[in-house]
C-alpha positions in Angstrom: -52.9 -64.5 53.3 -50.4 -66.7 51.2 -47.4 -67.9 53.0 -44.9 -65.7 50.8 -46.7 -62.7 51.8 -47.1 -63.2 55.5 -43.2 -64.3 55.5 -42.0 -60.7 53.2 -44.2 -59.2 56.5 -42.5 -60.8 59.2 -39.2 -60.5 57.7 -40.0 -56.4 57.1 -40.9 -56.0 60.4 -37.6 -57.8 61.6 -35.3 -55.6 59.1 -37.1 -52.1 60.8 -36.3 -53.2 63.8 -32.9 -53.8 63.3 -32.8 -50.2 62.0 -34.1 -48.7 65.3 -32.4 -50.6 67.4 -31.4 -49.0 70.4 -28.1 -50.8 71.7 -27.5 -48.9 74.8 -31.5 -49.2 75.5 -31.1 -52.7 75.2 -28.0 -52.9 77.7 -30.1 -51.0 80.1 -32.9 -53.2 79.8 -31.0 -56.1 80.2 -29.2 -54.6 83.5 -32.3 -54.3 85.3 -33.5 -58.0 84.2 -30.0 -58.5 85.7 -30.8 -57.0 88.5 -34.1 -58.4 89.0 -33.5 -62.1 88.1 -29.8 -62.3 89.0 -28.9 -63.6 85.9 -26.0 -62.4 84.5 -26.3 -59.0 82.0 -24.3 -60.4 78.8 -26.7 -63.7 79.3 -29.6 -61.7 79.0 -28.1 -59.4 76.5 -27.6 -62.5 73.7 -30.9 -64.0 75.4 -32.8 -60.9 74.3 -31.7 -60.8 71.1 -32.1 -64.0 70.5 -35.7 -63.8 71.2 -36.2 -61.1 69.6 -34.6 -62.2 66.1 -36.2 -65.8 65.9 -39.2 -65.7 68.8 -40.7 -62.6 67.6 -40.3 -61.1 71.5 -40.0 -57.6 71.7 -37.5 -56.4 73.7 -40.0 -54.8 76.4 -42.2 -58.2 76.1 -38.9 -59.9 77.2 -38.8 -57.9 80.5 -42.8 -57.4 81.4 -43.3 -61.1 81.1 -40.3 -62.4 83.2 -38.7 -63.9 79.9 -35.6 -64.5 82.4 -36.9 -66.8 84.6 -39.6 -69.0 81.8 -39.0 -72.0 80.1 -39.2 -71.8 76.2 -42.5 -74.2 76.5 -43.7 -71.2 79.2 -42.8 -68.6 76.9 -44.4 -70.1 74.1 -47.3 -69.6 75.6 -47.2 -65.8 75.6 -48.2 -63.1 72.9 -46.0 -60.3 72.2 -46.2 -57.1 70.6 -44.4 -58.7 67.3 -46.9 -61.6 66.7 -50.0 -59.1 67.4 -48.5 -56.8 65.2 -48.4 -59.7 62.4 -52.0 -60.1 63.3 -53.3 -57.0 62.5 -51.5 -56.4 59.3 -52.6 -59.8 57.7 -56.6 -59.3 59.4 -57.2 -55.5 59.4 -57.9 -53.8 56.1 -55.6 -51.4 55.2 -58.3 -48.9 53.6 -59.9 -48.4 57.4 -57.0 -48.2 60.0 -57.6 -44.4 59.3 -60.9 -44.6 61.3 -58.8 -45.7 64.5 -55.9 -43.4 64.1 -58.0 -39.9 64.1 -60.4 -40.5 66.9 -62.9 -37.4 65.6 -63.4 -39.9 62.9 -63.4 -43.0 65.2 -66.0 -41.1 66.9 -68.5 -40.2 64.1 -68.3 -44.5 62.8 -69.6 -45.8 66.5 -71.0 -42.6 67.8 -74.0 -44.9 69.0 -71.6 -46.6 71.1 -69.8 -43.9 73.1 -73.1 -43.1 75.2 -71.6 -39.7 76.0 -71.7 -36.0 74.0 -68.8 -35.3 71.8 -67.5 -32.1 70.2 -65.3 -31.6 67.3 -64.0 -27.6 68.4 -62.7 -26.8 64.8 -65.8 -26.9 63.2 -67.3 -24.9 66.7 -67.6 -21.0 67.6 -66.1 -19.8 70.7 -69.8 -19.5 72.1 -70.7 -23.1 71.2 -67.7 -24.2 72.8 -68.7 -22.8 75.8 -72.1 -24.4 75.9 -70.8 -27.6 75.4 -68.6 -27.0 78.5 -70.6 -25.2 80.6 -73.4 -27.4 80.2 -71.1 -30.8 80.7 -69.3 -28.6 84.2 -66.0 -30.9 83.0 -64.5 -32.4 79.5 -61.7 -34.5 78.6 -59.7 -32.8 75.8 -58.1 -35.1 73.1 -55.5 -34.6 70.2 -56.9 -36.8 68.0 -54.0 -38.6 66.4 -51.8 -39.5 69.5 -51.7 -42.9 71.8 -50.4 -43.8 75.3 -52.4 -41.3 76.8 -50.4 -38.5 75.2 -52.4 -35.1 74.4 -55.5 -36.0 76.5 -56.2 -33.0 79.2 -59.2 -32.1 81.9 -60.7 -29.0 81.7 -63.3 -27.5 84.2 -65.9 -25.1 83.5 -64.8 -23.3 86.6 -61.8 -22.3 85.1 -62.5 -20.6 82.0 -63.0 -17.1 81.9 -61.8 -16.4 78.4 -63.7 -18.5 75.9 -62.2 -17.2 72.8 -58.8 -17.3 74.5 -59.9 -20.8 75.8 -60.8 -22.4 72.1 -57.8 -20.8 70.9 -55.8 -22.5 73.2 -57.4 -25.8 72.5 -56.7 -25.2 68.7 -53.1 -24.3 69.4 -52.6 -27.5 71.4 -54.5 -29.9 68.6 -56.9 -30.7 71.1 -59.5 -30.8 68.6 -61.9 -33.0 70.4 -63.7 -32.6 73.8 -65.8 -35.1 75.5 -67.9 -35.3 78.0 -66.6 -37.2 81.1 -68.1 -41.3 81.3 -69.5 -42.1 84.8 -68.4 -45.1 85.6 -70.0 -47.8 87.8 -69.9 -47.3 91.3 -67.5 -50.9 91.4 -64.4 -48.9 89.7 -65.3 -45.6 91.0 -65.0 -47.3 94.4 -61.2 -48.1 92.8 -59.8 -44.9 91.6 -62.9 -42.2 91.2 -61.1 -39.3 89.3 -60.2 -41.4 86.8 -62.3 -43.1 84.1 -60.7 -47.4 84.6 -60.8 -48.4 81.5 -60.9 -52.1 80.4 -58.9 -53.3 77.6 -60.8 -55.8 75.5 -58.8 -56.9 72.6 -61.7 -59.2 69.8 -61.0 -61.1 66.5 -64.6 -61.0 64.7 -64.2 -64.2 62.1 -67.2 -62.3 60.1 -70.0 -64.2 61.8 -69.1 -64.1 65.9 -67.0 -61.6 68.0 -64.2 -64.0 69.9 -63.1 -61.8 73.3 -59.4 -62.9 72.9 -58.5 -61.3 76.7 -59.5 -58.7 78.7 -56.9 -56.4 80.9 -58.3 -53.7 83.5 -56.5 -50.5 84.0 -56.5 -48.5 86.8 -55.8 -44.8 86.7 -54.0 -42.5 89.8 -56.6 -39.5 89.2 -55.4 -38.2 86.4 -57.1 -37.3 83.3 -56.2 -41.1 82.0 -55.5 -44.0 83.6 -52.6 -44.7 81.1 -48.7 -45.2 82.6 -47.5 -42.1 81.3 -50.4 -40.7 84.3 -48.7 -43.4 86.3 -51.5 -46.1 85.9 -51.1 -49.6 86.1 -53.0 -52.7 85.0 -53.9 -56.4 85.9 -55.1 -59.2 83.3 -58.7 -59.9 83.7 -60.0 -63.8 83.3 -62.9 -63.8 80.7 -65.5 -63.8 83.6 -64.3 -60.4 84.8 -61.9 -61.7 87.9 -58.3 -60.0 88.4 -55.4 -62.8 87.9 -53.4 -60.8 90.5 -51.4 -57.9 91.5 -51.4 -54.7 89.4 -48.4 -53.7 87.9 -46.7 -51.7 84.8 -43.6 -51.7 83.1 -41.4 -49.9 85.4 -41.6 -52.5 88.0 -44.2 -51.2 90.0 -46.3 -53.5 91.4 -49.7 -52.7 93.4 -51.5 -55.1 96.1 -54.0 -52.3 96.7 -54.9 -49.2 94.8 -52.1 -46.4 96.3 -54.7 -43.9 96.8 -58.3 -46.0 98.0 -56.9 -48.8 99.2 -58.8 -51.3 97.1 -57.5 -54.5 96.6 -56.7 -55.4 93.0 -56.4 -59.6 93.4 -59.9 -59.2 94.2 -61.2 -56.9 91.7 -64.3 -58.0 89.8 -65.7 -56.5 87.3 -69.3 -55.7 87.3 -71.6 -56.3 84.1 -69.2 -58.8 82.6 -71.9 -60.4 81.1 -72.9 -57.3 79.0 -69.3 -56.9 77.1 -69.8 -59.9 74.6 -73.1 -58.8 73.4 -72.2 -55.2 73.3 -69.4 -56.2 71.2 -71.2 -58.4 69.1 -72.4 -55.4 67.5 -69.8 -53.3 67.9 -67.3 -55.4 65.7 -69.9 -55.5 62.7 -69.7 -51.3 62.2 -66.4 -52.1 60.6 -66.2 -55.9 59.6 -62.7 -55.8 57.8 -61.2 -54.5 61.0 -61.1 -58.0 62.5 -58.7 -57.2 65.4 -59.2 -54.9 67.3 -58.0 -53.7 70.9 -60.5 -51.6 72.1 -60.9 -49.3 75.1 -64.5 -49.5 77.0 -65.2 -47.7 80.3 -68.0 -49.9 82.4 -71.0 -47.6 83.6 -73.8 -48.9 85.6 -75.8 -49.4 82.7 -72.9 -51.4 80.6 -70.4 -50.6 78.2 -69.4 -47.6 77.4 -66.4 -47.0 74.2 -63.6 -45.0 74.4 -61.5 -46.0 71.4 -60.4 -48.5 69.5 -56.7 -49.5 68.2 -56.3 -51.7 65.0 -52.4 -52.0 66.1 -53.8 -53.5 69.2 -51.0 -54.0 71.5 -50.6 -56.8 73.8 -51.8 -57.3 77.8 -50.5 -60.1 79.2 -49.8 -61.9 82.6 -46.7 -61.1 84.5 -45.1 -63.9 86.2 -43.3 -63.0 89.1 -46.3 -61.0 90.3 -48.9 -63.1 89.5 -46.8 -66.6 90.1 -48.8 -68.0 86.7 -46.6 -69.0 84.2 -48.2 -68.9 81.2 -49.9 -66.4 78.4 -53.2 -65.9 76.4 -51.6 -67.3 73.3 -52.7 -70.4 73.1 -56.4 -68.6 72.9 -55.5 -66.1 70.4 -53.9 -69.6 68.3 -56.8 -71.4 68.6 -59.7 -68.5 67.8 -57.1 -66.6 64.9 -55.5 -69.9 63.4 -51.6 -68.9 63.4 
């Protein structure tokens, strides 16, 4: 993309900000860095915004990486949620980010790769609706054009006794899609088992190899998914599957063990790494022009199993004052993407 067109990005991207800019958000946020770092607020206050105007650091970024307590050289070395976002507009065709918005559509392009029976209930009768279920014992109901977790339920066999009622339902809460639940290997079951971990796996295919940029693990608290709105939490994964640390999210809880099993999350590995660069080495060529991607995959005894992808891909990074590392996957994404 020619410089003049990346720059009229950027500098769009900057100007809606600015617009939604949340002052008294930003005051809060810089409290509890206050708080945390004891630093004082209006330092972190013009610190922030700083950042955020001419480092490209999202205001969040600035808290979940510990942007209080790192050098610039430190925090050079992290990607944020402004840079990825300049990434995926300049690498991911505009004419297929529909496919990963509406995941009824996501799932009909890599069908082959979700391993797992789907069903779309709009274009289903009350009585196939109930085979589907019945026949499954449990599904995972999805509105398909949400994120962060939102709109995804569990629904039990067991508890229907109205199967009109029950599709109507489903129809009135846009949970057009159900799925069949993904049994997970034994390893992450062992973790949290009533809810599917999923691994985030964010790739840059340069049109002839798949690059695995990083690789974060989430970990859910039984709930129908392991995202934070459930209260789930994550740790950064090294490329050969081992936790850099502590779990944690970004309203500063941080997890030496699993709350529920007990599991340690330092010592986490995850089983079958070696299968995730094949699998998507394939995977990234069903849509070529979507170059970076952040996608969801669930590890099953056999391998990979996809969940979703997200062309806006978001960013997973390392947090300092949990982990004690002080520096980010940037460098990676620099030297694989070429920004």
């Amino acid at each position: 993309m020619p410089k003049a067109n990346r720059l009229k990005i950027r500098l769009d991207y900057l100007k809606n900000r600015a617009r939604r800019m949340d002052v008294a958000s930003v005051i809060e946020r810089a409290k509890e860095v206050s708080a945390e770092h004891h630093k004082p607020t209006p330092i972190i206050v013009v610190d922030m915004l700083w950042s955020a105007a001419f480092r490209e650091t999202a205001f969040q970024d600035y808290v979940d990486w510990d942007y209080a307590i790192l050098s610039r050289a430190e925090r050079e070395t992290f990607m944020t949620h402004s840079i990825s976002n300049h990434i995926a507009m300049e690498h991911d065709a505009a004419a297929h980010r529909e496919i990963f918005h509406d995941k009824i559509e996501f799932n009909k392009v890599f069908n082959e790769y979700l391993k797992r029976e789907w069903l779309d209930v709009r274009g289903a009768s009350a009585d196939q609706v109930r085979e589907f279920v019945e026949r499954t014992g449990t599904v995972i109901g999805k509105v398909p054009f949400s994120s962060a977790g939102h709109g995804v339920h569990r629904h039990r066999a067991d508890d229907v006794t109205d199967w009109e009622s029950f599709r109507t339902q489903l129809l009135d809460d846009g949970q057009f899609l159900l799925e069949d639940v993904i049994e997970q290997h034994p390893v992450l079951a062992a973790v949290c088992p009533g809810t599917a971990n999923t691994t985030r796996v964010t790739t840059f295919f340069d049109g002839e190899k798949t690059h695995i940029l990083s690789m974060a693990q989430k970990f859910g608290r039984g709930q129908a998914s392991d995202q934070q709105t459930f209260g789930g939490f994550y740790t950064m994964l090294s490329l050969d599957g081992k936790s850099m640390g502590r779990g944690y999210d970004s309203h500063n809880n941080v997890h030496t063990t699993h709350p529920e099993s007990g599991v340690s999350i330092p010592d986490f590995e995850l089983p079958l790494v070696e299968t995730i660069q094949p699998f998507f080495d394939d995977v990234a060529r069903v849509v070529p022009d979507m170059k970076y991607v952040g996608w969801d995959i669930v590890m099953s005894a056999e391998g990979p199993v996809l969940v979703e992808g997200n062309w806006a891909a978001g960013v997973y990074e390392n947090k300092p004052s949990v982990t004690g590392i002080r520096t980010g996957s940037r460098p990676r994404f620099q030297s694989i993407i070429g920004f």
